[in-house]
C-alpha positions, 0 to 999 in steps of 0.5 A, a space after each residue: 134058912 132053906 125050907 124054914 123060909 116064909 113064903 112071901 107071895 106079892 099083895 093084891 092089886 090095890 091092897 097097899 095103901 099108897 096104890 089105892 091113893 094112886 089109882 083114886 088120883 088118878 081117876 079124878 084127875 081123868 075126871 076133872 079133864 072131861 069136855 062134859 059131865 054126861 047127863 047119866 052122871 048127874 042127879 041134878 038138874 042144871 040150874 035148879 034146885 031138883 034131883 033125881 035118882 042116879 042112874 046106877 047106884 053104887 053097891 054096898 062094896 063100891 061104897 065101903 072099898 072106894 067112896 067111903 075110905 075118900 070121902 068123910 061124910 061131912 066132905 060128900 055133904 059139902 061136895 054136894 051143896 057145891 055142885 048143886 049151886 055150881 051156877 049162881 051160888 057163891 065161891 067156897 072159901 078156901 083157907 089155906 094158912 094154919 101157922 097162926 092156929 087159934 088166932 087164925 080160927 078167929 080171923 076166918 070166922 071173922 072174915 066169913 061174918 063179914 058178908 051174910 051172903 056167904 055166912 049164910 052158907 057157911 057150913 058146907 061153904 067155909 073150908 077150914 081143916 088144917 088137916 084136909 086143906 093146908 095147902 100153904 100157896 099150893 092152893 090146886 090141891 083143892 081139886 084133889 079132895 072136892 073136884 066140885 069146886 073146879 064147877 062144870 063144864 056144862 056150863 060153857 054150852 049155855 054160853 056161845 063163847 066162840 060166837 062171842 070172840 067173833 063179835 068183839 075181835 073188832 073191838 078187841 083189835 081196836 082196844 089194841 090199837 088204842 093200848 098201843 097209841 097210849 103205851 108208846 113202850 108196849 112191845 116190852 111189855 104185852 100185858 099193857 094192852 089188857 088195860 083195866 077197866 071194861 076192855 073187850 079182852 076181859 070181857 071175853 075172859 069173864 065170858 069164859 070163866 068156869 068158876 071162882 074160888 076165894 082164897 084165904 091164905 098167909 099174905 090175907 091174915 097179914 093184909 085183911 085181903 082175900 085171893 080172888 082166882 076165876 078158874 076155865 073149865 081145866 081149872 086154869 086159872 083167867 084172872 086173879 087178884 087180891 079183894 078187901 075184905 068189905 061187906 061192900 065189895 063181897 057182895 058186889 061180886 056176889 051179885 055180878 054173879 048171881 046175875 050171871 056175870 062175873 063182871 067186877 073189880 077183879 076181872 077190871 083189875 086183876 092179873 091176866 094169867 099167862 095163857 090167855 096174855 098175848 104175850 104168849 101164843 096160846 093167848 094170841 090163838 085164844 082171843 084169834 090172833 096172830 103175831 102181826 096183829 100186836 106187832 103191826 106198827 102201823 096201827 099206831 099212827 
């Protein structure tokens, strides 16, 4: 072909499509490991209902080449209701299961009337998109699309939540001993010593929680049971558990929330997540303990 060749030159940085979903994912995954949102960042004012003016306002270009492409108007108007109830509003309702289409349409709508706490908020609360949220059990890529739901770590500042280890690991290291005098086999398996019920060991995980999503998954539909999943502030999961869905029990831990604890049937019964178990180390070292704490057998004479 010689001289009748094409020329071929590379693309634009950017200019394929795959690596502008790249660079963005990477970005809000940068973001959403921040310590802190920088106040310069944030139009809102923590814990009310104001806003002020950004700081910087993006340029027409920066809206049409970055925001727009990645966000619908309809996910920013979500995103912003969200991070404007971060603190004492309720969890989104995440719907992650479409095999049962129409049917399942139903079912959701169904479900979101059952608490007028959360049908009220409904139009930027319930996420119902097969197109946007069909995650199947691969529910985290919710952080992807509305970072928002992860809350803000800002939060943790207005709680002393080291302060609070220090004050309950007395009780903590009793609440142990006790689990060890009840459970004579407690070696074999370390997550007896999170026994349910008001134990301090939950009551400094519920001290830590970020935020909280409530799932509505394959198993819900099968069971009329919502995944309930409290989340710290690298979206890590703390404890989860499966919740009824009854006006009764949702709003129960709408209001634990509301009044600023997430206190609840959950955190007293849910599943303790890997990294704060004791039986791991990262769990040991969270709630300051060490190794010969949980394997002292003399404190269960």
């Amino acid at each position: 072909m010689g001289n009748n060749a094409r020329s071929n030159p590379s693309p634009d940085w950017g200019q394929l499509p795959l690596k502008q979903y790249l660079i963005r994912r990477r970005l809000v995954h940068a973001y959403m490991q921040l310590e802190e949102i920088p106040k310069e960042w944030d139009p809102t004012d923590f814990n009310l209902y104001l806003s002020r003016k950004p700081t910087r306002i993006p340029t027409t270009q920066e809206i049409t080449v970055i925001l727009r492409p990645w966000w619908s108007d309809d996910l920013r108007r979500r995103a912003w209701e969200i991070w404007r109830d971060r603190e004492r509003g309720p969890p989104v309702v995440l719907r992650t299961y479409y095999g049962n289409v129409a049917e399942g349409d139903d079912k959701f709508a169904e479900y979101i009337r059952v608490s007028e706490n959360i049908d009220m908020m409904a139009d930027w609360a319930a996420l119902n998109d097969a197109e946007l949220f069909n995650f199947g059990s691969d529910w985290r890529r919710i952080f992807s699309i509305l970072s928002e739901v992860a809350g803000c770590r800002e939060m943790l500042s207005h709680r002393p939540v080291q302060g609070i280890i220090d004050m309950c690991l007395p009780d903590v290291k009793g609440s142990i001993k006790d689990a060890k005098r009840a459970n004579p086999h407690w070696r074999q398996d370390l997550t007896v010593l999170f026994e349910e019920g008001q134990s301090p060991l939950r009551s400094i995980l519920a001290a830590w929680f970020i935020s909280w999503i409530f799932i509505v998954d394959e198993h819900t539909f099968e069971t009329d049971e919502l995944l309930v999943v409290y989340l710290d502030m690298h979206q890590d999961v703390t404890i989860q558990g499966r919740l009824e869905v009854d006006q009764a029990e949702i709003d129960d831990l709408l209001l634990s929330r509301e009044l600023g604890s997430p206190e609840g049937i959950i955190i007293d019964q849910g599943v303790v997540e890997d990294k704060y178990s004791l039986s791991t180390e990262t769990g040991r070292k969270y709630f300051g303990l060490t190794k010969s704490d949980l394997e002292d057998s003399t404190t269960i004479e």
